[in-house]
PDB file of N, CA, C and O in Angstrom:
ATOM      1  N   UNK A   1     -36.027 -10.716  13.623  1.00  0.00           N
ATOM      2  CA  UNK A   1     -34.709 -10.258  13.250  1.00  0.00           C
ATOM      3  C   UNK A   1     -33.670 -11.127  13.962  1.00  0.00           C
ATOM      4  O   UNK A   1     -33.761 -11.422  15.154  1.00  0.00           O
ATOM      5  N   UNK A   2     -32.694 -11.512  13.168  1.00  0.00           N
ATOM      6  CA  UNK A   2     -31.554 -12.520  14.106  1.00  0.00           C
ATOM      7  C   UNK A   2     -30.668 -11.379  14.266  1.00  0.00           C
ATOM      8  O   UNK A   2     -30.370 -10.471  13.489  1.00  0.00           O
ATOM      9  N   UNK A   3     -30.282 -11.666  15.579  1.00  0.00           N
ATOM     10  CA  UNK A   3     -28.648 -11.020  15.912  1.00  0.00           C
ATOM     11  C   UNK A   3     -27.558 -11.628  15.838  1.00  0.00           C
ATOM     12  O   UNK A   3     -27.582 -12.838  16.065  1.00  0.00           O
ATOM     13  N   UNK A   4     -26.234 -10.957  15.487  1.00  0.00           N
ATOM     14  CA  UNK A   4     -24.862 -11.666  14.806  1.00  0.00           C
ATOM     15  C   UNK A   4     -23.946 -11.143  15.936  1.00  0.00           C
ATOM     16  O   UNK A   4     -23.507 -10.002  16.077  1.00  0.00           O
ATOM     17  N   UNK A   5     -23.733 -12.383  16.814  1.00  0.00           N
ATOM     18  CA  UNK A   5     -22.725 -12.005  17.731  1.00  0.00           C
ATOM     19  C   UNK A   5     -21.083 -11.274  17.141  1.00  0.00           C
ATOM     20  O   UNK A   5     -20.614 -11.871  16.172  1.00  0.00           O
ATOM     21  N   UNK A   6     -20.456 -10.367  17.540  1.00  0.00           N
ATOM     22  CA  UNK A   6     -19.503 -10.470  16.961  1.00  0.00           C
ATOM     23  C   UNK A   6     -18.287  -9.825  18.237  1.00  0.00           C
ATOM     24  O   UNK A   6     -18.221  -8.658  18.621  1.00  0.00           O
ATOM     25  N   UNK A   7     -17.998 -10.214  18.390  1.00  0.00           N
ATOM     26  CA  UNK A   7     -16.738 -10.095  19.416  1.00  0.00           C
ATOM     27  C   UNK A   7     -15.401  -9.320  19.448  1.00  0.00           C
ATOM     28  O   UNK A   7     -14.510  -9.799  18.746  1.00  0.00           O
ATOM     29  N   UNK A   8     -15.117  -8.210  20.143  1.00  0.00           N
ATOM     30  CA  UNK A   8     -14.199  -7.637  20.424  1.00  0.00           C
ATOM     31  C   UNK A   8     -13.724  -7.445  21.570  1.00  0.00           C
ATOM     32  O   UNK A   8     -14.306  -7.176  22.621  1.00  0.00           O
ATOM     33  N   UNK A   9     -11.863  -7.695  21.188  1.00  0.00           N
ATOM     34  CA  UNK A   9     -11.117  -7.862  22.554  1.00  0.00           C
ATOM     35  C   UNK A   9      -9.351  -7.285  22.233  1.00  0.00           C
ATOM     36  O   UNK A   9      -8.789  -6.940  21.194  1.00  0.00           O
ATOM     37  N   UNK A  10      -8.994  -7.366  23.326  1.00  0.00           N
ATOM     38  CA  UNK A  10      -7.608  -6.465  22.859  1.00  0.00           C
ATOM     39  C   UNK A  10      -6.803  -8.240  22.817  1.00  0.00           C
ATOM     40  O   UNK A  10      -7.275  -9.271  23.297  1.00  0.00           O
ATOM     41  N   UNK A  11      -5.795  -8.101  22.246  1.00  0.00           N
ATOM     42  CA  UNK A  11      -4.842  -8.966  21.981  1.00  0.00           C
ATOM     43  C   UNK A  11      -3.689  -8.768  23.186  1.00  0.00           C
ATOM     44  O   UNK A  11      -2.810  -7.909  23.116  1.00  0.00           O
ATOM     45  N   UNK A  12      -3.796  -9.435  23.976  1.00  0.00           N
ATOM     46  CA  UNK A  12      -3.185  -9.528  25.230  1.00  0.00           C
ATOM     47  C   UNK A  12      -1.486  -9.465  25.158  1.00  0.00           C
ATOM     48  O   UNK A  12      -0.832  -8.982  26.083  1.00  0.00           O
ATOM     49  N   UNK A  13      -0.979  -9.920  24.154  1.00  0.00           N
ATOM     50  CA  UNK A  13       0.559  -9.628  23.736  1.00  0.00           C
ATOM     51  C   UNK A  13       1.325  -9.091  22.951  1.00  0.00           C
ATOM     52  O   UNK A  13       2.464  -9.369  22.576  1.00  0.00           O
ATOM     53  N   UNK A  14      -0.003  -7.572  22.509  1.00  0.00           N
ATOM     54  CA  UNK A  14       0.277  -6.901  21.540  1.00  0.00           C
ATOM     55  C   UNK A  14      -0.412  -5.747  22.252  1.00  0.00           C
ATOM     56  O   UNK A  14      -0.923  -5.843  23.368  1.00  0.00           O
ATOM     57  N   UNK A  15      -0.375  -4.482  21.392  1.00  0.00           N
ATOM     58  CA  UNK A  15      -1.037  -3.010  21.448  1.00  0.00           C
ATOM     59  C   UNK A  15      -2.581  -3.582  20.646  1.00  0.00           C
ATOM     60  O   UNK A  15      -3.627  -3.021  20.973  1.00  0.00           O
ATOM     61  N   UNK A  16      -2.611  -4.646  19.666  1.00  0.00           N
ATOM     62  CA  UNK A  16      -3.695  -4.594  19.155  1.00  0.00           C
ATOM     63  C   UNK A  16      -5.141  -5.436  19.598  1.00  0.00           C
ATOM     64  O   UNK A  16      -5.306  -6.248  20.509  1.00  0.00           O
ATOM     65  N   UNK A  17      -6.134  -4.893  18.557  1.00  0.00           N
ATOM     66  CA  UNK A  17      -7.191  -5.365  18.696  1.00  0.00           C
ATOM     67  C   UNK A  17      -7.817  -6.696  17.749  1.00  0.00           C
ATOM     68  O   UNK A  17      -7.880  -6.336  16.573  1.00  0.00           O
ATOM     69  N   UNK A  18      -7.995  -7.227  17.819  1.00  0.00           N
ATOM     70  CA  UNK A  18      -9.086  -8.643  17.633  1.00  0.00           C
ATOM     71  C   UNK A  18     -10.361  -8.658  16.858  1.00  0.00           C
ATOM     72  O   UNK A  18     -10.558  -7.544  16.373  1.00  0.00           O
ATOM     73  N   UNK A  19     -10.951  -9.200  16.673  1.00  0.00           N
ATOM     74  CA  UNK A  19     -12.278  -9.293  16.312  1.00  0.00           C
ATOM     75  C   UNK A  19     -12.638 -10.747  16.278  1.00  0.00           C
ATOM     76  O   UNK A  19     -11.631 -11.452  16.220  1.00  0.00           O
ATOM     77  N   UNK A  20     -14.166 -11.645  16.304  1.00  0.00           N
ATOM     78  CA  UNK A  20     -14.315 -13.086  16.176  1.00  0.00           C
ATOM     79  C   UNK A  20     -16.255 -12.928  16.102  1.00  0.00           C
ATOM     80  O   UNK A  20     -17.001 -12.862  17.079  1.00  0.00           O
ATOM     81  N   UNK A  21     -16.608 -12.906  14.799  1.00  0.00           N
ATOM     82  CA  UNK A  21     -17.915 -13.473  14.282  1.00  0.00           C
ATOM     83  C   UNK A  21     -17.880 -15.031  14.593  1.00  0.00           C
ATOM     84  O   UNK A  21     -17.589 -15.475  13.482  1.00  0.00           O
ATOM     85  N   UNK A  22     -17.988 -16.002  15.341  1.00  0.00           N
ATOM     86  CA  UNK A  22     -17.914 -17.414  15.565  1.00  0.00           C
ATOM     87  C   UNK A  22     -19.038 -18.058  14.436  1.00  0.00           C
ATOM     88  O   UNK A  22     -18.961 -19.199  13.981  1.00  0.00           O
ATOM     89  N   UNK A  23     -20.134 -17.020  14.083  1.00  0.00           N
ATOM     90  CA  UNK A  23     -21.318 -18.245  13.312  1.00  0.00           C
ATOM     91  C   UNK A  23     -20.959 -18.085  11.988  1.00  0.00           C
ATOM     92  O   UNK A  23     -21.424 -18.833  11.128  1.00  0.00           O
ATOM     93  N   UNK A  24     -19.863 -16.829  11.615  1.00  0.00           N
ATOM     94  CA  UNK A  24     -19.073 -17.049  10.157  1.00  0.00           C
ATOM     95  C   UNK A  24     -17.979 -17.327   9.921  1.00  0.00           C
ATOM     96  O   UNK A  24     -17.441 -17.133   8.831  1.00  0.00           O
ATOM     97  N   UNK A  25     -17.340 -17.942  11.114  1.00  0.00           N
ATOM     98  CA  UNK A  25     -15.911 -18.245  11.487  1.00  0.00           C
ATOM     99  C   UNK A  25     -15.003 -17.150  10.623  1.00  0.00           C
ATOM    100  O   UNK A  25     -14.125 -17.273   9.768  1.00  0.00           O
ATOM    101  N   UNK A  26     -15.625 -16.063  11.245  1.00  0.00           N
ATOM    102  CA  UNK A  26     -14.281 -15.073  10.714  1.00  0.00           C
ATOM    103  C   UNK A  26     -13.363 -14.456  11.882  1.00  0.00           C
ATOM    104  O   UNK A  26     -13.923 -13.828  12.781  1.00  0.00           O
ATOM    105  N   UNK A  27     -12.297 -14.579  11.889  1.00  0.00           N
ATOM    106  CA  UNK A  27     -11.631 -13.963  12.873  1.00  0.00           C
ATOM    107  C   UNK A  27     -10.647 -12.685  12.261  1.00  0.00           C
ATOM    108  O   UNK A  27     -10.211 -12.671  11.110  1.00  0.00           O
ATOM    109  N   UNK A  28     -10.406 -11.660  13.246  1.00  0.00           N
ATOM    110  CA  UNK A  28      -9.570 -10.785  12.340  1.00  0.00           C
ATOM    111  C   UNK A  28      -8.607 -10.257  13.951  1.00  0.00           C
ATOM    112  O   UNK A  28      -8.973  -9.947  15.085  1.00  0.00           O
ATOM    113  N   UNK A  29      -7.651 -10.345  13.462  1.00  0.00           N
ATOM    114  CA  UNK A  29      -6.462  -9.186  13.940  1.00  0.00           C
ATOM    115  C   UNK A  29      -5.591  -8.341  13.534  1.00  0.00           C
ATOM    116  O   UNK A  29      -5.235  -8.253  12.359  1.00  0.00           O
ATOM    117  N   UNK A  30      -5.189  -7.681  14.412  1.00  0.00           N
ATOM    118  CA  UNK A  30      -3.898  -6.767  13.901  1.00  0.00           C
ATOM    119  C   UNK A  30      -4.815  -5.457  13.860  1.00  0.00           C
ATOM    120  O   UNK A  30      -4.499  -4.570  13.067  1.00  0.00           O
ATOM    121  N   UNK A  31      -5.798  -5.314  14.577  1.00  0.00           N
ATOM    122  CA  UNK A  31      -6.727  -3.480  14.621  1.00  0.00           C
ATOM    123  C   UNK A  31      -5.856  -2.667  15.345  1.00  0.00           C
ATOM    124  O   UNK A  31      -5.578  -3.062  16.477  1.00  0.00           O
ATOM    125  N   UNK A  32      -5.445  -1.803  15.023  1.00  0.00           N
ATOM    126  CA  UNK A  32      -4.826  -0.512  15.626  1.00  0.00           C
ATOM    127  C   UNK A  32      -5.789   0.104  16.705  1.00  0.00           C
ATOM    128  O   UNK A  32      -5.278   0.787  17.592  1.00  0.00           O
ATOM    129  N   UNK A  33      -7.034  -0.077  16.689  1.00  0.00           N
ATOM    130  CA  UNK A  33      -7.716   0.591  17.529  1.00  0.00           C
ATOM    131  C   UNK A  33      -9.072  -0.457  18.005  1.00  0.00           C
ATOM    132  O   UNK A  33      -9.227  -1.559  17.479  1.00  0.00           O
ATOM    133  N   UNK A  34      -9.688  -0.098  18.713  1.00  0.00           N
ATOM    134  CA  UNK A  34     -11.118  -1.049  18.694  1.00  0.00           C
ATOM    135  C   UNK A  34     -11.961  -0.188  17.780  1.00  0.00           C
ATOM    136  O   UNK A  34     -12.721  -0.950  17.181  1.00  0.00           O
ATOM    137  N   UNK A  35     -12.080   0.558  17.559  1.00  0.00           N
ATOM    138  CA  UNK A  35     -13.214   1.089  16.663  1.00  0.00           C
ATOM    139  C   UNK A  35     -12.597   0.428  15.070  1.00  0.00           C
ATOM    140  O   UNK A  35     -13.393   0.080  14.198  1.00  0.00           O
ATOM    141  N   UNK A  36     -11.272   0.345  14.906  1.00  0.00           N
ATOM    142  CA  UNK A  36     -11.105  -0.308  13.863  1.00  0.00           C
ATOM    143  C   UNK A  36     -11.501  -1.549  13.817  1.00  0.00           C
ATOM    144  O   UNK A  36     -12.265  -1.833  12.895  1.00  0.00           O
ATOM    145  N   UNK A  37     -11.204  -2.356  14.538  1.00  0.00           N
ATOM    146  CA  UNK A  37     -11.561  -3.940  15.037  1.00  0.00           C
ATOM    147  C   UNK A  37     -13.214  -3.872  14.605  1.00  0.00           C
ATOM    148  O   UNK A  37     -13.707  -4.761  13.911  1.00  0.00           O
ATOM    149  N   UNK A  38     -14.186  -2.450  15.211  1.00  0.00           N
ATOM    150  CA  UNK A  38     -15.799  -2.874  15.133  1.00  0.00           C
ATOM    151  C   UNK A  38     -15.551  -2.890  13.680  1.00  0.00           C
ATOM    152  O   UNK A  38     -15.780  -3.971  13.136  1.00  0.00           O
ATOM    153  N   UNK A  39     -15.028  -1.687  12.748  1.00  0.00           N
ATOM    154  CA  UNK A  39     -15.586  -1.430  11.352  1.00  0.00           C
ATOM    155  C   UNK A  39     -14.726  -2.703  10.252  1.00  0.00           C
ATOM    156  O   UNK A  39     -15.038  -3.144   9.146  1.00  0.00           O
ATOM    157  N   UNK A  40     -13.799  -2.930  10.974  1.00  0.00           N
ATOM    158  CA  UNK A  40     -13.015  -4.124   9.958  1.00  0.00           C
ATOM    159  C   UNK A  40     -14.084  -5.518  10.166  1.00  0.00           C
ATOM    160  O   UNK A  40     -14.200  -6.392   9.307  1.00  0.00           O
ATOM    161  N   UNK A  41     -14.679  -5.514  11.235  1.00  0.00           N
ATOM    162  CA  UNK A  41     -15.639  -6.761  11.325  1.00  0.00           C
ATOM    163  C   UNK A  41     -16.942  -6.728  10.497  1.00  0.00           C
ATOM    164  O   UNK A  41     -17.386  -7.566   9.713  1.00  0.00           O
ATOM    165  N   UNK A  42     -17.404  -5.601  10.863  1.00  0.00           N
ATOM    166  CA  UNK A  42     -18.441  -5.391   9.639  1.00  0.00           C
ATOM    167  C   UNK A  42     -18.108  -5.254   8.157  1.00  0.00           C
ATOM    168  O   UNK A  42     -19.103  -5.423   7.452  1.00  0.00           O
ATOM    169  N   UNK A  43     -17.216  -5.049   7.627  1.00  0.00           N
ATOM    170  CA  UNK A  43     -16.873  -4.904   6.460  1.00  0.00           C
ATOM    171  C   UNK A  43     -16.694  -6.555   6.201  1.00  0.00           C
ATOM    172  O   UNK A  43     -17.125  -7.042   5.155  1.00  0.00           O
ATOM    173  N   UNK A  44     -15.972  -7.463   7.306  1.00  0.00           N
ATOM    174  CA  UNK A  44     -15.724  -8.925   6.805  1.00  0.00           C
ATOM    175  C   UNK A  44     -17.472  -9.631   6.917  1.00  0.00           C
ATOM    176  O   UNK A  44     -17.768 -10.785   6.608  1.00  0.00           O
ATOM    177  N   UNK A  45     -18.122  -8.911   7.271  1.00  0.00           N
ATOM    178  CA  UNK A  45     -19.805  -9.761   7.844  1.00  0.00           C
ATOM    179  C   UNK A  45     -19.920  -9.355   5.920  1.00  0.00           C
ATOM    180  O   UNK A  45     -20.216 -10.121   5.003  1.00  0.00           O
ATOM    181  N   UNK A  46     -19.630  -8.192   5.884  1.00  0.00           N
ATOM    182  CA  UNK A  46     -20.563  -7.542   4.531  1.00  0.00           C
ATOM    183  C   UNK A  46     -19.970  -8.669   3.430  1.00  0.00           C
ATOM    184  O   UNK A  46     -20.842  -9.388   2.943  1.00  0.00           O
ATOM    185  N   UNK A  47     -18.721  -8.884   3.024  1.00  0.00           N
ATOM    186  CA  UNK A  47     -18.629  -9.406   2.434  1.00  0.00           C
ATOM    187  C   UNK A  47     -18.448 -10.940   2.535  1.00  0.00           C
ATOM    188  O   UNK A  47     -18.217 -11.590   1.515  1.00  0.00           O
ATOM    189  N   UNK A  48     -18.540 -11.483   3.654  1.00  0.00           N
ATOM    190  CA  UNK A  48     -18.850 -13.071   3.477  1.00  0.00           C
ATOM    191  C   UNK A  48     -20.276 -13.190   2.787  1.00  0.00           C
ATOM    192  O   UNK A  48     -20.311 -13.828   1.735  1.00  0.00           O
ATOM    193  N   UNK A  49     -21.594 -12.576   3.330  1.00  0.00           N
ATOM    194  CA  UNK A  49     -22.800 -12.087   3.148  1.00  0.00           C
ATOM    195  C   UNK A  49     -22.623 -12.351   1.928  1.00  0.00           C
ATOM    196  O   UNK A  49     -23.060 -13.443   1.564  1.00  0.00           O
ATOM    197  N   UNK A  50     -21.766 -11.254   0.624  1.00  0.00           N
ATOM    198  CA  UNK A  50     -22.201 -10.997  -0.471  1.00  0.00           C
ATOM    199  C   UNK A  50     -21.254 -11.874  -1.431  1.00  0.00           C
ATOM    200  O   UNK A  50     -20.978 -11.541  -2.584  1.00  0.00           O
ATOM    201  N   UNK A  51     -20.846 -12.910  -0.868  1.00  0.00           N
ATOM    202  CA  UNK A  51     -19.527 -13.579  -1.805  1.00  0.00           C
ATOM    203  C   UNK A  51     -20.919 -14.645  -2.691  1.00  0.00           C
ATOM    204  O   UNK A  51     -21.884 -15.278  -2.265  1.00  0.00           O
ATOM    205  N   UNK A  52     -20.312 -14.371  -4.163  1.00  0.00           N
ATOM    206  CA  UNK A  52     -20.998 -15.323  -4.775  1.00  0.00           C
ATOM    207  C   UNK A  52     -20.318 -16.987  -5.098  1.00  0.00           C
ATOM    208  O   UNK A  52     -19.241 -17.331  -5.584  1.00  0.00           O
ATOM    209  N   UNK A  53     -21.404 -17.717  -4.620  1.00  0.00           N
ATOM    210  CA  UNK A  53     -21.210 -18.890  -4.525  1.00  0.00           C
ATOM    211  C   UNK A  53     -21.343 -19.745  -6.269  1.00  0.00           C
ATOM    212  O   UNK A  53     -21.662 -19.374  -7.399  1.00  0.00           O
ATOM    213  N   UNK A  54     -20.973 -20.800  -5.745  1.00  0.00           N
ATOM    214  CA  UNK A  54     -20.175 -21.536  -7.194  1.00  0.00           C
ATOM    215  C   UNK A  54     -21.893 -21.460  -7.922  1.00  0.00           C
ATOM    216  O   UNK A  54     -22.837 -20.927  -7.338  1.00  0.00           O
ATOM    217  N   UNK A  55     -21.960 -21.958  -8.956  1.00  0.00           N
ATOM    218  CA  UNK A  55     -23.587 -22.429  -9.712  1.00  0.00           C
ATOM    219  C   UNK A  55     -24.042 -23.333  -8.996  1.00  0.00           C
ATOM    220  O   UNK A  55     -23.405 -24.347  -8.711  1.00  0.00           O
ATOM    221  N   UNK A  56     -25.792 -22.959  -8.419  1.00  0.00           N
ATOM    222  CA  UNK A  56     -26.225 -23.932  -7.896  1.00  0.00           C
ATOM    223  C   UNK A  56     -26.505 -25.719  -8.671  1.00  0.00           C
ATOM    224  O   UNK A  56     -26.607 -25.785  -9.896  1.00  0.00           O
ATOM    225  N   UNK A  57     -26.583 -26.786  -7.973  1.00  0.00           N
ATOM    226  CA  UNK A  57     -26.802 -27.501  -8.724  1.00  0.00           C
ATOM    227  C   UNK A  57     -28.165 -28.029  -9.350  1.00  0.00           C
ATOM    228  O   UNK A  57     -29.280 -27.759  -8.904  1.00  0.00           O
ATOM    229  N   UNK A  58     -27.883 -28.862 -10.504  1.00  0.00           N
ATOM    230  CA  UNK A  58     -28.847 -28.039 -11.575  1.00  0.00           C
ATOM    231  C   UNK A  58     -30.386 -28.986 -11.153  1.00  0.00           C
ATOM    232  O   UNK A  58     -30.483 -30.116 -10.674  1.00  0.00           O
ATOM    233  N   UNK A  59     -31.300 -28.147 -11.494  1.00  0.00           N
ATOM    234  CA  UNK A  59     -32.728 -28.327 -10.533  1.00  0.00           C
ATOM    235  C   UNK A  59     -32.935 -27.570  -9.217  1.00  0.00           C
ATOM    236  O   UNK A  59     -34.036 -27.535  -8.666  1.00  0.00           O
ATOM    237  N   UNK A  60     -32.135 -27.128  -8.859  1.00  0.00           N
ATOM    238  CA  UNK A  60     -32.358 -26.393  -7.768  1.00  0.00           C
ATOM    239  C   UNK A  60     -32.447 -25.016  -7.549  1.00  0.00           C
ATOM    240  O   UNK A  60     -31.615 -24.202  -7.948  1.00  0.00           O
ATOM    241  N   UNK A  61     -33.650 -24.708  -6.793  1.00  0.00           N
ATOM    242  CA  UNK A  61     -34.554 -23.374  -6.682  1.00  0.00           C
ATOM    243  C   UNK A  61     -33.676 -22.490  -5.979  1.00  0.00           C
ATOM    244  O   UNK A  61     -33.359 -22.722  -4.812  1.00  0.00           O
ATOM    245  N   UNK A  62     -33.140 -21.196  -6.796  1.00  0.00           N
ATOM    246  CA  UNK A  62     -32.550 -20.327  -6.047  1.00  0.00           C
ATOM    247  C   UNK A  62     -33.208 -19.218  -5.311  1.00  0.00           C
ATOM    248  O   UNK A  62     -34.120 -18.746  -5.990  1.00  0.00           O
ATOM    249  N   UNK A  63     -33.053 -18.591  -4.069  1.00  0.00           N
ATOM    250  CA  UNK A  63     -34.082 -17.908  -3.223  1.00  0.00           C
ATOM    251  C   UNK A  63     -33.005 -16.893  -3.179  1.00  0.00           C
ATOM    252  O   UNK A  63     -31.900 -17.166  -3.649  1.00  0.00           O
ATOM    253  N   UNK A  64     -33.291 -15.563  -2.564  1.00  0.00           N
ATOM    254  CA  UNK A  64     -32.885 -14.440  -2.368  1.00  0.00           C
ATOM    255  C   UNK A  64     -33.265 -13.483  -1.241  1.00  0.00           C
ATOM    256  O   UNK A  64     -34.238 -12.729  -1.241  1.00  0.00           O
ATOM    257  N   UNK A  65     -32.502 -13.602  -0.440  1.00  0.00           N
ATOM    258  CA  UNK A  65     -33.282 -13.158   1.008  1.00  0.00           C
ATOM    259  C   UNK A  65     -32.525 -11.541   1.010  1.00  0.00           C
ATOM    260  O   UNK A  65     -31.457 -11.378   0.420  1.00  0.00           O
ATOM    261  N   UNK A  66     -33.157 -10.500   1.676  1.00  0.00           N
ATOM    262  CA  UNK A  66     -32.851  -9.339   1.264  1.00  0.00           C
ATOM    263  C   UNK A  66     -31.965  -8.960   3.403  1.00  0.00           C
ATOM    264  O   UNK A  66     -32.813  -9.122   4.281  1.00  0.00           O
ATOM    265  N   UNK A  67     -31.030  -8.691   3.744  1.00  0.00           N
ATOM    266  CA  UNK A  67     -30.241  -8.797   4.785  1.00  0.00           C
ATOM    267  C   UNK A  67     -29.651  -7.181   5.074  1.00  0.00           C
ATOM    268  O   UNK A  67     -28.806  -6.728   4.303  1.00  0.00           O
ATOM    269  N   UNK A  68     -29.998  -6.611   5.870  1.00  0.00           N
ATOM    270  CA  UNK A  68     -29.506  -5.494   5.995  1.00  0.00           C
ATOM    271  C   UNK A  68     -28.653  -5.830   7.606  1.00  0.00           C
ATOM    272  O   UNK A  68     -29.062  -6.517   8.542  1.00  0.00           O
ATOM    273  N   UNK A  69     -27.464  -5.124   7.486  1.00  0.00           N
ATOM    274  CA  UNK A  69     -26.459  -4.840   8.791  1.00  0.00           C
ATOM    275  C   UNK A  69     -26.670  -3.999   9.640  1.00  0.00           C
ATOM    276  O   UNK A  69     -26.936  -2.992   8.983  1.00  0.00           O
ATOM    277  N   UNK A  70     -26.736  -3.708  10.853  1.00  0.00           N
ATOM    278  CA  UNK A  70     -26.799  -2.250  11.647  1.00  0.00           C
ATOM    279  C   UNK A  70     -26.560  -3.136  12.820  1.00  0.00           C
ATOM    280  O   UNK A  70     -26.910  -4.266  13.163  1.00  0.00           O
ATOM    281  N   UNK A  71     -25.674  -1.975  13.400  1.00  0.00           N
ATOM    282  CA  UNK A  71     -25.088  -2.943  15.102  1.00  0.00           C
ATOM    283  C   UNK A  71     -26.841  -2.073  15.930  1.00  0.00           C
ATOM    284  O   UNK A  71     -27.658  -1.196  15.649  1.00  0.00           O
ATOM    285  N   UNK A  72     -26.500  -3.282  17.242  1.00  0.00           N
ATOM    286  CA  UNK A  72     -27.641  -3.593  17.478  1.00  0.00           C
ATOM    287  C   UNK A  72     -27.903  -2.552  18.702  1.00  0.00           C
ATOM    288  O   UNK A  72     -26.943  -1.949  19.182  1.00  0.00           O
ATOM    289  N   UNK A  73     -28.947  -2.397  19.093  1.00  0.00           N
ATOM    290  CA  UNK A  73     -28.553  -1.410  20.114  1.00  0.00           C
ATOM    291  C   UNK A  73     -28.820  -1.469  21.479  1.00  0.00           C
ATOM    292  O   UNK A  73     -28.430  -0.570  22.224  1.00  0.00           O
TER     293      UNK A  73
END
């Protein structure tokens, strides 16, 4: 099983919270809370995950790997 670092921190010149997946270069701010910051990050993991990509090019074998989310414990 791989683990997906994902990073939370308060925003030092604000009330808010942060977020930073680095291996999907997603960053997010502006969380009202940290529990918002965890669930707004997983929602951006879910859908980078499920964004469909352009048509592969042609001859090439498409695979389908099956990926489930759950923070880690």
């Amino acid at each position: 099983m791989m683990k997906l670092k994902v990073e939370i921190f308060p925003d030092t010149g604000t009330d808010y919270w942060c977020y930073d997946v680095p291996a999907l270069n997603i960053i997010g701010t502006g969380c009202l809370t940290r529990e918002d910051a965890e669930k707004y990050a997983l929602e951006a993991i879910e859908f980078v995950l499920e964004a469909e990509d352009d048509d592969p090019p042609e001859g090439a074998e498409v695979l389908t790997y099956e990926v489930q989310i759950a923070k880690a414990s």
